[in-house]
N, C-alpha and C positions, 0 to 999 in steps of 0.2 A: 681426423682427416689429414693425411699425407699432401706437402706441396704438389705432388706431382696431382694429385686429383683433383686440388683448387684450380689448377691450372688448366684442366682440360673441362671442368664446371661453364655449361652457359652462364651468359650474362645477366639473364633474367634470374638463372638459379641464386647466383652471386648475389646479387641484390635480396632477394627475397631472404638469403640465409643471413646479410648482415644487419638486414633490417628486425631481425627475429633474433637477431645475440648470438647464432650460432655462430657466425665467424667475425671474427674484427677488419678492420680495412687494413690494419698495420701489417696480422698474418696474410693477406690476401696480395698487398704489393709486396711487401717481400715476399713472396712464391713468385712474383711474375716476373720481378729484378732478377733473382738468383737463375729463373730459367733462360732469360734474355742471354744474362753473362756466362752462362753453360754454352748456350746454343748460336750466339749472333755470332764471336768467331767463324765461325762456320756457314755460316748464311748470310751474312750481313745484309741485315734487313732494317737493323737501326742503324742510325750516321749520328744522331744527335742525343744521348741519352740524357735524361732528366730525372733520374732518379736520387741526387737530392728535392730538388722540388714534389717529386712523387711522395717520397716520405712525409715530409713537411705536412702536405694536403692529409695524407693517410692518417697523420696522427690527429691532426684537427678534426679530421671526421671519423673517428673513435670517440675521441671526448665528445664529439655532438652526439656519438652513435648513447653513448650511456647514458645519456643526459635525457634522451628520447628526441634528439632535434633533427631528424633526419631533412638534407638540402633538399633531393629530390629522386625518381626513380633510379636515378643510377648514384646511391651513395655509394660511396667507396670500394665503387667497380673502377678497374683499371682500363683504359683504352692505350690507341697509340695513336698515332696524328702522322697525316704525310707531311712529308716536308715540304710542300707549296701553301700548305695552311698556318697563319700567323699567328703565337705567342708571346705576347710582348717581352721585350726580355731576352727573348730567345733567337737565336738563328735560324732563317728562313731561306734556303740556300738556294731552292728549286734545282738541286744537285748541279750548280753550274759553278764553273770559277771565276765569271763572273760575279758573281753574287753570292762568294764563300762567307764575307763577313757579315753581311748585312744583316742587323737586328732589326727583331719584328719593335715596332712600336704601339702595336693593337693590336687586337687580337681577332680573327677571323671570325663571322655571325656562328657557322656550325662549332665553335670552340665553344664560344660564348657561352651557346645553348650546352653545351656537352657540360662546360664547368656549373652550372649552372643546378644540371641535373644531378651533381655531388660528383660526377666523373674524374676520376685521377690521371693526369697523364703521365706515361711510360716514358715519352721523348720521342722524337721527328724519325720518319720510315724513309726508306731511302725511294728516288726516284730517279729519270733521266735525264740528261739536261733541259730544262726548262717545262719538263715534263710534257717532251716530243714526239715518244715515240712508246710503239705496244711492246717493250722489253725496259726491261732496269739494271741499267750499267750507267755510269759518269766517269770520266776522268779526273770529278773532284772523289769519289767515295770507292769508286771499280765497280766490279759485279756483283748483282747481287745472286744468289744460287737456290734455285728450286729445291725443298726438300725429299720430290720423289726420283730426284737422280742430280746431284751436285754437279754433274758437267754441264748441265740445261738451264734455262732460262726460268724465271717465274710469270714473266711476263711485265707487264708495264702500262700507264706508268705508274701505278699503285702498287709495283712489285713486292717494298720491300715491306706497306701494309699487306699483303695478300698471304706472303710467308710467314709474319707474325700471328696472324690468325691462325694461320693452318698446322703453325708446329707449336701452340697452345704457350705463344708468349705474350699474347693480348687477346684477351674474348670478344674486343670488336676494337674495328679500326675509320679511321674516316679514309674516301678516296675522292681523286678529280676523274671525270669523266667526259674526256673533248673528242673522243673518236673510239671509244672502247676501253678505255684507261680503268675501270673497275670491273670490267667481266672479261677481260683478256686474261688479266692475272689471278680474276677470282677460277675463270676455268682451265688455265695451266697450275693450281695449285689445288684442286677441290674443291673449293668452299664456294660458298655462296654470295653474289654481289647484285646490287640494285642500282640501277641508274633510273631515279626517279625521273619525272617530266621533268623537262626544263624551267626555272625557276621556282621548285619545290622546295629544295633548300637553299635560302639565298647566298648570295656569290658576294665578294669583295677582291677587290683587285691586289695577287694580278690574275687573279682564275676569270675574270668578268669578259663574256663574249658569248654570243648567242648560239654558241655549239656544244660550253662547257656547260656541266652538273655537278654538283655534290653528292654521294653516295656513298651505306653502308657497305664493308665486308666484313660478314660475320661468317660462324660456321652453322648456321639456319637459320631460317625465316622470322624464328618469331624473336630472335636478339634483333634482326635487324628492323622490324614491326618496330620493337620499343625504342631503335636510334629515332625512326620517322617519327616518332611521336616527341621525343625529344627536340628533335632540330629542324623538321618542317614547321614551315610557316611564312607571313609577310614581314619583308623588313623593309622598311624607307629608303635603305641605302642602296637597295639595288633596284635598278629599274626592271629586272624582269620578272623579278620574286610575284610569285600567286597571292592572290589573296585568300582567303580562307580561312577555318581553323581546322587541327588534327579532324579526322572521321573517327580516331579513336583505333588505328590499326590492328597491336595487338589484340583489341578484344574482338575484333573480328576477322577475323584471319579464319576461322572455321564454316565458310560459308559452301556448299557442295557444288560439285562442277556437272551434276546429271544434267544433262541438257547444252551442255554447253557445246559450243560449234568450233573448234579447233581447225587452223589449217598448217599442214607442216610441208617449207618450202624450204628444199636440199639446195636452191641457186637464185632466190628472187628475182628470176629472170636477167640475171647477168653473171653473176660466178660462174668461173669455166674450171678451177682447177680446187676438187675437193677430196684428203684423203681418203681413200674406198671404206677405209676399218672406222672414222672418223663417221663419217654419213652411217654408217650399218649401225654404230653405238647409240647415236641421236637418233635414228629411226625407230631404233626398239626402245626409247625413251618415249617417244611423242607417245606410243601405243599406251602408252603404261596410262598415257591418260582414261585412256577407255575404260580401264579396270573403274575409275570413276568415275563412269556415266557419261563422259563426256563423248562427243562424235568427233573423232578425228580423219581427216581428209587431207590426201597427197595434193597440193595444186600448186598453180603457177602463176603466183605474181608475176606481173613484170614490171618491174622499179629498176629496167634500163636505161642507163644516162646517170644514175645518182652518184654512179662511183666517180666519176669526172668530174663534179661538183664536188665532192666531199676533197677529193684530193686536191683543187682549187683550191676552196676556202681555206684547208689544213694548214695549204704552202701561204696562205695568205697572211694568216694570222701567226705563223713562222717568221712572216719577212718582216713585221710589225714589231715583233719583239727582240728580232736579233739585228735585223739591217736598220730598222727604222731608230728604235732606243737607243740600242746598244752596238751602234753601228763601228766604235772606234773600238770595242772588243771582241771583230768577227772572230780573231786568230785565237782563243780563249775557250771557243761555243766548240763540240762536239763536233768536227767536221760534217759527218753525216746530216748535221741540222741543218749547219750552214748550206749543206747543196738545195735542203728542202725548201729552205728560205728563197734561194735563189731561182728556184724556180716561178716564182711569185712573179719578179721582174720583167721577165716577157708576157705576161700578162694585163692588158690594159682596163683602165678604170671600166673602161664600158663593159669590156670581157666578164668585168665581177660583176657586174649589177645583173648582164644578161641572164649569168647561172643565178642571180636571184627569180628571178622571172621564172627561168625553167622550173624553179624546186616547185610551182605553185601546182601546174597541171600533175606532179608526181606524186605530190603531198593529197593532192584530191583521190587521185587512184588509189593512196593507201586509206582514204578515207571510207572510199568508195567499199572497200574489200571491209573494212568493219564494220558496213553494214551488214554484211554477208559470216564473219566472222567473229567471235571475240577476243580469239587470241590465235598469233601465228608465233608459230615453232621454227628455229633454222639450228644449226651448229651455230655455238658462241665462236668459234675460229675452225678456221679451213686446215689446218694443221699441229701435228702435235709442238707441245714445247722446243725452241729452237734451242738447238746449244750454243752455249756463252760464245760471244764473237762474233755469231752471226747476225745480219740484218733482216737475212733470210732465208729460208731453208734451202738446202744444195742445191733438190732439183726445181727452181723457179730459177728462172730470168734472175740472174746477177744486177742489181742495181746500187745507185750510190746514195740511196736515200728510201725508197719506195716502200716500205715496211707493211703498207695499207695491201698490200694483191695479198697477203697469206690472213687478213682479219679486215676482209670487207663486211659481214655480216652489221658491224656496230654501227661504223658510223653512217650510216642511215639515218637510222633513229635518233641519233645525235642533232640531225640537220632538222627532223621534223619532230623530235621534241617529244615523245614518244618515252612514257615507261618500258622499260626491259629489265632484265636482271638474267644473272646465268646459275643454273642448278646443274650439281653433278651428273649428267648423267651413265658415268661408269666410267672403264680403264680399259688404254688399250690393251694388245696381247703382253708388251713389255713392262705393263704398268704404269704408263701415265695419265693423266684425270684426260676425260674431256666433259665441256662445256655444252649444255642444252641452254639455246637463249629462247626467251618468253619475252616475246613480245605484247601489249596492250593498247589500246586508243590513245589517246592522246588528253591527259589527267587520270585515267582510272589506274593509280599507283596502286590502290588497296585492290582492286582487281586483280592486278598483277600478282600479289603479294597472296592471295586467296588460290591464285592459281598453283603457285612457287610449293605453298604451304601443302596443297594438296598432295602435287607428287610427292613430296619430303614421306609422308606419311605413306604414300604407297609404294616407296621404292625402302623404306625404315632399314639400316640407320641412312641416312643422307647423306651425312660425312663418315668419312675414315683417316684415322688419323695416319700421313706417311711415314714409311718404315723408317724415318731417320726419327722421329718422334719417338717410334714405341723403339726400337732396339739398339739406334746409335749406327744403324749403317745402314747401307742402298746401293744398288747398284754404279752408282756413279763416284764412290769413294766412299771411306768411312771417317768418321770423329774419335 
């Protein structure tokens, strides 16, 4: 087997084949080192490599592998880790200059669980300052470059995990998810991305706030089944982690959608501006459910009012960590953040509590509709991938901050807590991915996950790998 086929190998394959002697963990991370350093010039989607320490682990987990001492489902499969998640040891930069040196001193619960599993880490993905905003650029690291057109965005802030998955330099990656942060860049890049419920997999500061998640991006459902089985679960250290244990994801993932009551909503009763070619691609997506059994139906939520709250709370939890902590380093922060932050300010304590209040009658109405539904369908983003520099696409409202009018769909469900995940569903006419979001109740992840899986298979293959992967060039320049 040639590295370039290790490298485009699911992760569940990856495992199953080291666990069985066909492959060793030492040839497997070297394939995925050598492709990183072929390919990151060009993408920079790592900032922090750690491929000494990759090796190190790789070799240790060869001599377990011969020994017969396998650590756990993911021995000596490779990951990558965003850089807001802690390795002790290691620098945890949350792409800001602020916080270029700071070493992790512990190590984040989903690491934990990942090292745990036998996982090898690659080294830290790039993200945006403080990981703010749904694109990936910093002033500590630059931009990072979409691999289906290098002049565009990949999205954010799990950018530059989103591009490592998708141009086969890690077969799964971890991401944050505070307002669309793993299905913005899962669907400006293809692949596939989960934002489980809220405290599914537990948080550690400084991800900890009751809008962030932890979430796989793989390039299919059932790699990122076997992350949730991996790293969901309760931990002590966070107050909002679930209790429970695994349901056992991957092995049920094949469960049939006949019957099932679908609703697909182009504007959840508040989106006003959505590309026409963008809606026609997710609409003949949701249909594809029906190929399996499922009933799908056009309707109209209305979850008017949430967008004003989410961008609230966003700017809130902005001014908390740039004006409040790190108040004597505003000139340091991303300007763009800094305006976000500042927005917070005119903003009065009662002001925040009241949008608490509000989300309660909205949160009921989305409850209210899954009686009525099991899963609703929207576009994962209102827009194709922006190009590098922008905040927002030309023709929208020019703003100094506002990034949330072009990927209102997410944070929603970020606020109520809500599984979602984004699946491909197609390209536009010039070829770039767009996003079909699945929406679920509120805990049924493996729902979600059953739903995800289903289309995969009726839309086969699910992914495709972009032309910078298979032939070294794309429209937007070449390597």
């Amino acid at each position: 087997m040639t590295a370039t086929e290790i490298c485009w190998m699911d992760a569940a394959d990856l495992a199953r084949d080291i666990r069985l002697r066909r492959l060793s963990p030492v040839e497997v991370t070297r394939a995925f080192i050598d492709r990183i350093e072929a390919l990151n010039p060009t993408l920079n989607a790592f900032c922090i490599p750690m491929f000494e320490i990759a090796m190190d682990w790789a070799r240790r987990a060869e001599t377990a592998q011969m020994a017969g001492d396998f650590w756990g489902p993911l021995h000596g499969v490779p990951y990558a880790i965003k850089d807001s998640d802690d390795y002790a040891g290691q620098k945890t930069t949350l792409g800001s200059l602020v916080h270029k040196d700071r070493i992790a001193t512990g190590f984040s619960p989903i690491i934990q669980r990942m090292e745990a599993a036998g996982a090898i880490p690659l080294g830290k993905t790039t993200t945006p300052d403080m990981a703010w905003i749904g694109l990936t650029y910093s002033q500590l690291y630059g931009e990072t470059r979409n691999p289906w057109d290098l002049s565009r965005n990949p999205g954010g802030s799990s950018g530059g995990s989103a591009v490592a998955v998708a141009t086969g330099m890690a077969p799964l990656a971890t991401g944050t998810d505070g307002a669309g942060s793993v299905r913005i860049p899962a669907s400006f890049c293809g692949i596939f991305g989960l934002k489980p419920s809220h405290g599914r997999i537990p948080l550690m500061l400084p991800n900890v706030n009751q809008h962030t998640h932890y979430g796989p991006l793989t390039r299919n459902v059932r790699d990122a089944a076997l992350m949730m089985d991996v790293c969901a679960g309760p931990d002590p250290r966070d107050l909002y982690s679930l209790e429970g244990s695994s349901p056992g994801y991957q092995d049920h993932l094949d469960k049939p959608l006949t019957g099932k009551r679908i609703a697909w909503s182009a504007d959840l009763g508040f989106v006003t501006r959505l590309d026409p070619e963008i809606r026609h691609i997710c609409e003949m997506a949701a249909l594809r459910f029906e190929d399996l059994g499922a009933i799908v139906e056009e309707t109209r939520l209305d979850l008017g009012g949430v967008m004003e709250i989410a961008k609230r709370n966003w700017c809130a939890i902005m001014s908390a960590l740039v004006l409040e902590v790190n108040g004597n380093h505003v000139d340091r922060f991303d300007p763009a953040l800094v305006a976000c932050a500042r927005q917070a300010q005119a903003q009065s304590a009662g002001a925040f509590l009241h949008d608490k209040i509000r989300m309660f009658p909205l949160y009921q109405r989305l409850v209210d509709y899954f009686e009525m539904y099991d899963f609703i369908l929207t576009p994962t983003v209102a827009c194709k991938p922006l190009k590098n520099g922008r905040l927002v696409p030309e023709d929208y409202p020019q703003t100094d901050w506002d990034w949330m009018e072009w990927a209102p769909y997410s944070s929603p469900f970020n606020l109520f807590h809500n599984p979602a995940a984004s699946v491909n569903a197609g390209f536009t006419q010039d070829g770039l991915p767009v996003g079909l979001q699945i929406v679920g109740p509120r805990l049924a992840d493996l729902a979600v996950l059953q739903a995800a899986h289903g289309y995969e298979r009726a839309v086969s293959p699910a992914f495709t790998p972009p032309p910078l992967a298979r032939t070294g060039s794309l429209p937007g320049g070449e390597i």
